[in-house]
C-alpha positions in Angstrom: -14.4 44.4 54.2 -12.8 44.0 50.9 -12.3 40.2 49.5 -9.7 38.3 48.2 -11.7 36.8 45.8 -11.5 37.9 42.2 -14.4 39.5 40.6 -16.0 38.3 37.1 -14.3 40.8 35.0 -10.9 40.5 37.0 -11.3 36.8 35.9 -12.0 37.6 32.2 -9.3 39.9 32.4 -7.1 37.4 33.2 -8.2 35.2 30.3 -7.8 37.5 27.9 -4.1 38.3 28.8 -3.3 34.7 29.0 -5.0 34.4 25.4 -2.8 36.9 24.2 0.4 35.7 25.6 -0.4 32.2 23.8 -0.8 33.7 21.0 2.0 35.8 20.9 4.2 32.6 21.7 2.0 31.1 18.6 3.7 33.9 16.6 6.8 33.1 18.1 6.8 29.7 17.4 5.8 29.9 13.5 9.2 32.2 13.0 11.1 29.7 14.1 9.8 27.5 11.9 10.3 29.5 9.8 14.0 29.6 10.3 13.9 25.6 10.4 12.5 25.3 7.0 15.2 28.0 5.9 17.4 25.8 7.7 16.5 22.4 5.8 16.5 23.9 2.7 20.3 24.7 3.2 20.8 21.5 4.1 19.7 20.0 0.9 17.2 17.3 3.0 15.7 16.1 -0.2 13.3 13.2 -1.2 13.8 13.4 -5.0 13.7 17.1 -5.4 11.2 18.0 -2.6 12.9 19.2 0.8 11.8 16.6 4.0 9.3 19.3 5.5 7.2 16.5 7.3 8.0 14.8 9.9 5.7 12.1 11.2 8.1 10.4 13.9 8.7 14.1 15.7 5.4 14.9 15.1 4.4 11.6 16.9 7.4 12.7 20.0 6.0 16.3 20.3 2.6 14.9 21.5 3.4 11.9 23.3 6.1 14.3 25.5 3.0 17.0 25.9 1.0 14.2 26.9 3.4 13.3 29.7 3.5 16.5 30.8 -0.1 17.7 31.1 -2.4 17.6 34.3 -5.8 19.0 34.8 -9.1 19.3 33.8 -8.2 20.0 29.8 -9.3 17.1 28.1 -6.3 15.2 26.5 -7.7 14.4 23.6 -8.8 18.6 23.1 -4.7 19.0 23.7 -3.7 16.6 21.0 -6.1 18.1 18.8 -5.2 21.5 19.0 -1.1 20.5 18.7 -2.6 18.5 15.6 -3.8 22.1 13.9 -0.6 24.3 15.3 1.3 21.2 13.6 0.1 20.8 10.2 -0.7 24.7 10.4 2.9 25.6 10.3 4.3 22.9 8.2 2.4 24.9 5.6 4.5 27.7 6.6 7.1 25.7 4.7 5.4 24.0 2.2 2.1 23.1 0.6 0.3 20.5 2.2 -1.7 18.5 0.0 -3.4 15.3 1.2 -4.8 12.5 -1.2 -7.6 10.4 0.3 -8.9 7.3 -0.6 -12.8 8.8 -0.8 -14.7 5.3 -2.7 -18.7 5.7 -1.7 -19.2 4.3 1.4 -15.6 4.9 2.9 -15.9 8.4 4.4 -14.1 7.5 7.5 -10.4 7.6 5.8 -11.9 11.4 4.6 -12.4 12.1 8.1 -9.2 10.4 9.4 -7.2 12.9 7.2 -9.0 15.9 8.2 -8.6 15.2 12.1 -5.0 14.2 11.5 -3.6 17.4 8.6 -6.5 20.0 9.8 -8.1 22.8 8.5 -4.9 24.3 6.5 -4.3 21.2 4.4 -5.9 20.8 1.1 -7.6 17.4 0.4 -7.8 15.7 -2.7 -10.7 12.8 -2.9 -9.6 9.5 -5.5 -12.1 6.8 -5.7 -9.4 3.8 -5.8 -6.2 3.2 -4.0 -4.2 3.0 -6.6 -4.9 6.6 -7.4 -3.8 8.0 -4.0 -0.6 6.2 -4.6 0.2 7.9 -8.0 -0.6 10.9 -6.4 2.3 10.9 -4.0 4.5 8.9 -6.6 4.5 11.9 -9.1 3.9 15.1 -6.3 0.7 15.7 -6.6 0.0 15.0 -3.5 2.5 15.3 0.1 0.4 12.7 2.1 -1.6 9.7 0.7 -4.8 8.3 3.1 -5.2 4.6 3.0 -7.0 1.4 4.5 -4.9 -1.2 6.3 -3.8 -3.9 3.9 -6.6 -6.5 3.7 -6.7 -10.2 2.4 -10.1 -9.3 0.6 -8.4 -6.3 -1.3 -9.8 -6.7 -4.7 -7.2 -4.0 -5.8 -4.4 -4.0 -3.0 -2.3 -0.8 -3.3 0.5 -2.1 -0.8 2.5 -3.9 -3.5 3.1 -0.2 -5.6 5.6 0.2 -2.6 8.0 -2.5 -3.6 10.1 -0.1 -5.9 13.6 1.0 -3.8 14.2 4.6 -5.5 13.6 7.4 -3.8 10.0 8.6 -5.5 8.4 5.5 -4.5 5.9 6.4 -1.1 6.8 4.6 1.9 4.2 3.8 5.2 4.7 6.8 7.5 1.9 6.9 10.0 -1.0 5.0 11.9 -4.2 6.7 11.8 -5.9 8.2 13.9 -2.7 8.9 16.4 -5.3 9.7 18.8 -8.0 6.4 18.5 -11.2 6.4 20.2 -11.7 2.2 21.0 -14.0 1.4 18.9 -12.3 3.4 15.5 -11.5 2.2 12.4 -8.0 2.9 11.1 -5.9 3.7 7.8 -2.7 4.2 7.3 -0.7 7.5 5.6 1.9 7.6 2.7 4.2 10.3 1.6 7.6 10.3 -0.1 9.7 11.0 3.3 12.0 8.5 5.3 10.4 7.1 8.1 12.3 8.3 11.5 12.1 5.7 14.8 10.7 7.0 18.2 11.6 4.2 20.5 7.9 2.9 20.2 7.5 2.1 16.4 6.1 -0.7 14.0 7.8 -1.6 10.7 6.1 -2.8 7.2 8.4 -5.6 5.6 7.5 -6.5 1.9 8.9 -10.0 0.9 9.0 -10.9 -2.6 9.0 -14.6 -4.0 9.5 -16.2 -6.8 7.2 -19.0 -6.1 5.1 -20.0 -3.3 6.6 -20.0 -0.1 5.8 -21.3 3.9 4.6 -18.8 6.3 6.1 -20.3 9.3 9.5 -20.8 7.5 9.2 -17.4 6.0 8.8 -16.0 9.7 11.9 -18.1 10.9 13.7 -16.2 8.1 12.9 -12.9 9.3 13.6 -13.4 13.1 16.3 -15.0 12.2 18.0 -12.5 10.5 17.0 -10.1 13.8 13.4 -8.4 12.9 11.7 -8.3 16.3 8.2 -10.3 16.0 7.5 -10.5 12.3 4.2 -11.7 11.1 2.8 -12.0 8.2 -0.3 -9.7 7.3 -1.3 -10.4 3.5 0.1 -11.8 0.5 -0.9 -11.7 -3.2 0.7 -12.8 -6.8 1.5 -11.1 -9.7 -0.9 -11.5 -12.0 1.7 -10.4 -15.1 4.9 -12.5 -13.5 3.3 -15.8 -12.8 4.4 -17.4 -9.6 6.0 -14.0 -8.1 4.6 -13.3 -4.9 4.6 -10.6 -2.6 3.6 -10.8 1.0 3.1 -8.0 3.6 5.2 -8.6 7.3 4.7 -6.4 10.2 7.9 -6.2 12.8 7.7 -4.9 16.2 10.5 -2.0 15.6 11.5 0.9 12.8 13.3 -0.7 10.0 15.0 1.8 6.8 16.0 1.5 3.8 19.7 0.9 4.3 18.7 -2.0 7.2 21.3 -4.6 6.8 19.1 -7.4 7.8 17.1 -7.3 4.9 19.5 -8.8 2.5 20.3 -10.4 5.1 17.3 -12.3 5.5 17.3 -13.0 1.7 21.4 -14.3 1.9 20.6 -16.8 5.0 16.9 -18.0 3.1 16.6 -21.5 2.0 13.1 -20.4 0.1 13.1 -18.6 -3.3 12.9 -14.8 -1.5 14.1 -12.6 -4.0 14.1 -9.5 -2.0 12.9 -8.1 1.0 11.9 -4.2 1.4 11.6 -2.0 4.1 7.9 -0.2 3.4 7.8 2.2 5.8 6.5 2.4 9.7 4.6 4.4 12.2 4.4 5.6 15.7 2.1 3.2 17.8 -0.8 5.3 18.3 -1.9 6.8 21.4 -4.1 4.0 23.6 -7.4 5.2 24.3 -6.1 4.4 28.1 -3.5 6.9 27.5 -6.5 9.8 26.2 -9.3 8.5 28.4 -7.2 8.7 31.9 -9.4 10.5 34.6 -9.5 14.5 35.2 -6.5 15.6 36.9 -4.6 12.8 36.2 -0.8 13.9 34.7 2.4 15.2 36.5 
């Protein structure tokens, strides 16, 4: 009596046709890409005189929706890898993809945050200081700079290179790793591109003084002129301007460029804030909660 059940090679059969119809949709997919970045160009979407080919905040929405939508036994953190490479594989369709990468001895891990993050087509240039990486994306060397976080101990803090408003300076663009294990360090990536909101988004404010200012009252400033939650991260002086300071706020929301609470906040300020700059944001990260749920868990 004849079963029901596949055989072996029926099975592998049927792998090797579904293989070929993902990859055939691959193919698909990288045309129209193709047409997008023929599209753009038409446009004119131009940082300086480079076309807008990345895009971190719909790069952060395309996985976040796959997330939503997957269920079984594929391991969500294999998924978001593999969107990771098809990502960054066909950006360089469009463009070069060129990654500077803070590399000092002893700080591999912002060498591998890149690399998990841009993939295999990218190509990574190492710099030994901060500063360096910035340059790099400042004059085009580079598409995407690879930090650390902002520290207080920063003997050479690269975050105040962002305070310039034209359109060559790099602004803050993503949180790395987008996919975290818990116990991960992370760094943050740079590129000369506008930062796009997602709905679930954090925001760099830089606040520059021209003499010491209060924290608290600072703060007050900034929520009251409508940023969600600031809070101060780091601050440092200006070595060549005397009592010019510059402090680093975090906000709970996308802020841009054209923002009109930032001049705002300087307006309504009863302290000696000379300007306030949007630096850039990110996409909150996926939670490890969110990559770690059981097998079978999804829709």
């Amino acid at each position: 009596m004849p079963s029901d059940q596949p055989t072996l090679d029926e099975l592998r059969r049927e792998i090797d046709r579904i293989d070929e119809a993902m990859h055939d949709l691959l193919i698909d997919r990288t045309a129209v890409v193709q047409d997008v970045g023929r599209a753009k160009a038409l446009l004119g979407e131009q940082v300086s005189d480079r076309p807008q080919f990345f895009r971190p905040g719909r790069e952060a929405l395309i996985l976040r929706r796959l997330l939503a939508r997957h269920s079984g036994l594929f391991p969500p953190r294999s998924l978001i890898r593999i969107w990771r490479e098809i990502i960054t594989g066909q950006l360089r369709v469009q463009t070069e993809v060129t990654v500077a990468v803070y590399s000092a001895e002893g700080r591999r891990m912002y060498w591998d945050m890149a690399r998990d993050q841009y993939g295999a087509s990218a190509v990574y240039q190492p710099y030994q200081r901060t500063h360096q990486v910035v340059s790099a994306v400042r004059n085009g060397s580079a598409a995407i700079g690879v930090v650390p976080m902002p520290q207080d101990d920063d003997g050479e803090p690269w975050w105040p290179l962002l305070a310039g408003d034209d359109r060559s300076t790099p602004r803050i663009v993503s949180r790395l790793p987008f996919a975290p294990y818990s116990n991960s360090e992370s760094g943050l990536a740079i590129a000369c591109v506008d930062p796009e909101a997602t709905g679930d988004d954090r925001s760099y404010l830089l606040v520059e003084t021209e003499g010491d200012v209060s924290n608290y009252a600072t703060t007050a400033d900034l929520a009251a002129a409508g940023f969600r939650e600031p809070r101060q991260v780091v601050a440092t002086t200006d070595r060549h301007r005397g009592e010019q300071r510059l402090l680093l706020y975090e906000t709970d929301e996308m802020v841009l460029a054209d923002d009109p609470r930032l001049d705002r906040a300087v307006a309504r300020s009863r302290q000696p804030i000379t300007r306030v700059i949007a630096a850039g944001g990110y996409a909150v990260p996926l939670s490890p909660a969110e990559l770690d749920r059981p097998n079978g868990e999804g829709r």
